[in-house]
KEKE-3310 file (N, C-alpha, C; in steps of 0.2 Angstrom, whole numbers, plus 5000, padded with zeros to 4 digits):
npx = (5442:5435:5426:5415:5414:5401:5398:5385:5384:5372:5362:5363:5351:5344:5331:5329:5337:5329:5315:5321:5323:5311:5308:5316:5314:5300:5297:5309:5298:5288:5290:5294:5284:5275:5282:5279:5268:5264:5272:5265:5250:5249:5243:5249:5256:5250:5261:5251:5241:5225:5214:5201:5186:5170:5155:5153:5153:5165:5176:5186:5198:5199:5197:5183:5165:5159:5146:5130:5119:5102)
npy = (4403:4399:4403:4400:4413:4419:4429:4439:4444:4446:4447:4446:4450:4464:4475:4489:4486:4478:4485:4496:4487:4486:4498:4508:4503:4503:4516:4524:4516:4524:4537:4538:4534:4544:4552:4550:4551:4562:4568:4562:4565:4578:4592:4590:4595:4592:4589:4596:4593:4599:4609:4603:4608:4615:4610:4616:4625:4621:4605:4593:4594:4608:4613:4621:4613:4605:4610:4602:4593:4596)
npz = (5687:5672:5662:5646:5637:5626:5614:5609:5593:5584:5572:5552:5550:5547:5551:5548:5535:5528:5528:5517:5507:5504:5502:5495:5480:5477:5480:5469:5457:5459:5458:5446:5438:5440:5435:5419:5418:5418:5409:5398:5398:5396:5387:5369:5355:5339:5323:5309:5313:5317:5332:5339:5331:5334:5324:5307:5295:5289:5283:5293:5286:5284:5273:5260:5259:5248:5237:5242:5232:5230)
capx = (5435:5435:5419:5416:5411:5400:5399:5383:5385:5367:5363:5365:5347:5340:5323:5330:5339:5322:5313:5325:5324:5306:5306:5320:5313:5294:5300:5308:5294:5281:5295:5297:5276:5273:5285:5277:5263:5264:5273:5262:5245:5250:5241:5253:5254:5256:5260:5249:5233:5221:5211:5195:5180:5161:5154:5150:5155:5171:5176:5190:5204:5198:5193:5175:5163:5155:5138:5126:5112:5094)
capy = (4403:4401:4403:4402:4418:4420:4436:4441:4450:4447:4442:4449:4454:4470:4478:4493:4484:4474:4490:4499:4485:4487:4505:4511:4500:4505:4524:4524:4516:4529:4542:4537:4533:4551:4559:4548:4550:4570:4568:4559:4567:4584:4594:4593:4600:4586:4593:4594:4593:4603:4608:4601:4615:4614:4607:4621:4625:4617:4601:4592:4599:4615:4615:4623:4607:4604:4612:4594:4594:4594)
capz = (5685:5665:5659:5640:5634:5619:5612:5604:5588:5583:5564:5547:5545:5551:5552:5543:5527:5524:5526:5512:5502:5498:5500:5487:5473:5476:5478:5461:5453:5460:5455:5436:5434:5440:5427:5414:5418:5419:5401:5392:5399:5397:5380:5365:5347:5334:5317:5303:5316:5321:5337:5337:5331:5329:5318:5303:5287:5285:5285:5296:5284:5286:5265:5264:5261:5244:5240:5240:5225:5233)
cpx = (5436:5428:5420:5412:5407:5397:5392:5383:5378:5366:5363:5357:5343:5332:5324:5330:5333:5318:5314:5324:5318:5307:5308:5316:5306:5295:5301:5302:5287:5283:5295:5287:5274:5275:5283:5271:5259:5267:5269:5252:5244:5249:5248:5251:5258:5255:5257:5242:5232:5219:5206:5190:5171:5159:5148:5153:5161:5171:5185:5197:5204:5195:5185:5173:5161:5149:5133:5121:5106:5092)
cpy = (4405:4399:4407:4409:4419:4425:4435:4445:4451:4444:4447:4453:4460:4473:4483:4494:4482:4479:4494:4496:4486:4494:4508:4508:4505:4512:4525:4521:4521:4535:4544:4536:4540:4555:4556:4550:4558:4570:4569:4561:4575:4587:4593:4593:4595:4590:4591:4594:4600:4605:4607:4607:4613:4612:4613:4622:4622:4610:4600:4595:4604:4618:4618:4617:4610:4605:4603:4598:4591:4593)
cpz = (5677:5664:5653:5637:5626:5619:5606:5600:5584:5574:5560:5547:5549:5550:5546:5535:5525:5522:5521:5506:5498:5497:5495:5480:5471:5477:5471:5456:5455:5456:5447:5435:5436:5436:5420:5413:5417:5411:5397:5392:5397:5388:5375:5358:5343:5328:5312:5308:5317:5326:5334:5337:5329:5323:5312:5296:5283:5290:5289:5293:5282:5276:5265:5259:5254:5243:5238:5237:5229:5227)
residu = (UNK:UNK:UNK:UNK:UNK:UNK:UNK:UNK:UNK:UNK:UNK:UNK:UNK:UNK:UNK:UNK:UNK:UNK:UNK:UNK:UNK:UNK:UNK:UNK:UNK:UNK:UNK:UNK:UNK:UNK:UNK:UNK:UNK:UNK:UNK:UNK:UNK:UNK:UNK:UNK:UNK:UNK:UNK:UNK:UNK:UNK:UNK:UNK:UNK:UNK:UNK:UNK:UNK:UNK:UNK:UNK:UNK:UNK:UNK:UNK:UNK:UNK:UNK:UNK:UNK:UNK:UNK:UNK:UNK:UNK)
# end
């Protein structure tokens, strides 16, 4: 009795790999737009500015404002 045996080894493509391949990319970009995002939102001190203040006797470069002629 010689019966052909064929040997299933199944196929290359798995459930897992395909699920890895979206997952890894879309991770990394969630990863990197969260630390950007967290960078670039985040109060900073540019030099030569100010904070912004009421509006009162002086003006934006902090000089006191010119007396206007009524």
């Amino acid at each position: 009795m010689h019966h052909l045996i064929l040997a299933d080894f199944g196929n290359d493509w798995s459930l897992a790999g395909s699920i890895l391949t979206f997952a890894i990319p879309v991770g990394l970009f969630v990863a990197v737009a969260a630390i950007l995002y967290f960078l670039y939102t985040r109060p900073h001190a540019v030099p030569g500015h100010r904070d912004l203040v009421p509006a009162g006797g002086r003006h934006a470069a902090g000089a006191p404002r010119a007396a206007t002629a009524a």
